[in-house]
C-alpha positions in Angstrom: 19.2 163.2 153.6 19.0 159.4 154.4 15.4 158.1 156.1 17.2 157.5 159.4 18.3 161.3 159.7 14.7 162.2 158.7 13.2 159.6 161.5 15.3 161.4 164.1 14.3 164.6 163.1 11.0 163.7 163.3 11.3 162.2 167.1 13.1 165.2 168.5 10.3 167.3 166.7 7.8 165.2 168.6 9.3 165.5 171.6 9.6 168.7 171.8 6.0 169.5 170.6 5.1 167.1 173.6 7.5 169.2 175.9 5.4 172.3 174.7 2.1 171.0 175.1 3.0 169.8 178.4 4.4 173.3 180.1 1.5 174.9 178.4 -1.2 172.6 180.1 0.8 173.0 183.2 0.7 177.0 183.2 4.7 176.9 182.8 5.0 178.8 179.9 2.6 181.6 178.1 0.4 182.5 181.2 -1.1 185.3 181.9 -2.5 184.1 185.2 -0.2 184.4 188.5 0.2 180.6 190.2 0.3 180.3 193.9 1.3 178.0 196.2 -1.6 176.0 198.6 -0.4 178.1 201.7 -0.6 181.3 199.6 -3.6 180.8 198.6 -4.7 179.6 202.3 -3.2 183.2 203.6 -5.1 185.0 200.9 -8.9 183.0 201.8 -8.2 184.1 205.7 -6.8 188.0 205.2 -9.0 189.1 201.7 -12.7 188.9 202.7 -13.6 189.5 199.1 -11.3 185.9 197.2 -13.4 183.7 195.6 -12.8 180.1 195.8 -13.5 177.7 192.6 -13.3 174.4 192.2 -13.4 172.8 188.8 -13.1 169.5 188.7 -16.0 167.4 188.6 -19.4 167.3 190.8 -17.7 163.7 191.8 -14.8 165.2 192.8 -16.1 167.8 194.9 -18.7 165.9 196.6 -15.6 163.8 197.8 -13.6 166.0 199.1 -13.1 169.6 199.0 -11.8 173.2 200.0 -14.6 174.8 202.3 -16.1 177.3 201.2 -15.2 176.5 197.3 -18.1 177.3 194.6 -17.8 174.3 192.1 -18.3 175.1 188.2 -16.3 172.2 186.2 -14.3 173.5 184.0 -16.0 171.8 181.5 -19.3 174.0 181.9 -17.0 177.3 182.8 -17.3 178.8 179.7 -21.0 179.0 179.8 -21.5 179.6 183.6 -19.1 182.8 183.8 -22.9 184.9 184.4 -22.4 183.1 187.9 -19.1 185.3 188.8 -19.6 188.3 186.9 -19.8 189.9 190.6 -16.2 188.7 191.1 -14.7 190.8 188.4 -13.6 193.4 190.7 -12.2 190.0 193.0 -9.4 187.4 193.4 -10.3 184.3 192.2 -8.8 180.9 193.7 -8.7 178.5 191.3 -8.0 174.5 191.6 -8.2 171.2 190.6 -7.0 168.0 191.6 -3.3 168.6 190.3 -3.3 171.8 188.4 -3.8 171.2 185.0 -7.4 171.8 184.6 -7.0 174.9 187.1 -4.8 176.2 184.4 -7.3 175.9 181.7 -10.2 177.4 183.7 -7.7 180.3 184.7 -7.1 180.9 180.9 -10.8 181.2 179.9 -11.3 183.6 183.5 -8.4 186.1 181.9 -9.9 185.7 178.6 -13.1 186.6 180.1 -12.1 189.7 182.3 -11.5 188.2 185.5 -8.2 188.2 187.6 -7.6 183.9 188.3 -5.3 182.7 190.9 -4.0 179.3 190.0 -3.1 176.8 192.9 -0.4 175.1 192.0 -0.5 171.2 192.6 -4.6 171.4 193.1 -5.8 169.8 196.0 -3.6 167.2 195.9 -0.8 169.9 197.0 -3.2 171.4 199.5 -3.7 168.6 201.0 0.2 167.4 201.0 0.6 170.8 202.8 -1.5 169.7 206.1 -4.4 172.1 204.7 -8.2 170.8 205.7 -11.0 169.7 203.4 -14.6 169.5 204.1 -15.5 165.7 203.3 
């Protein structure tokens, strides 16, 4: 096999391990979460009394902007601060972010944990793009 074959087989492998990384921090492929859309997850906040909200972007973030009524745990710190849902087990729990990917991760370590995550899809950014209010 001459270098120049093995160079391009190397780039497409890179590319498509980059493809795969991508729809796997998106929540596009392997998920074992359900993703909703802003205005589902709006319809769910006002007819389920029991959703929780989460937020889990940073304190800077949130102290920007964010959806009322939101708890915040980064999802930096989720891991170790799960003892603050363990009520919610039995609940919905709206997740976001600012775009989606970091709502993805926290929504991974909330199945891994027991807990049944809904991930909004787009963040805030998307909830926002849909006409939805946050509490600045």
């Amino acid at each position: 096999m001459t270098t120049k074959k093995i160079s391009n087989i190397l780039f497409y492998f890179a590319i498509a391990a980059i493809a795969t990384y991508l729809a796997y921090a998106k929540g596009w492929i392997l998920t074992d979460f359900k993703s909703i859309s802003p205005k589902q997850a709006y319809a769910l906040m006002k007819n389920e009394p029991n959703v929780i909200l989460l937020d889990v972007r940073t304190p800077e973030e949130f102290s920007s902007e964010h959806i009322a009524g939101a708890t915040l745990i980064p999802v930096q710190k989720l891991g170790e601060n799960l003892s603050k849902l363990e009520n919610a087990k039995e609940n919905k729990i709206i997740v976001y972010c600012h775009s989606g990917t970091r709502s993805v991760a926290a929504s991974r370590i909330l199945v891994k944990n027991g807990f049944t995550p809904l991930n909004v899809t787009g963040g805030i950014s998307a909830w926002k793009a849909e006409g939805l209010s946050v509490v600045q």
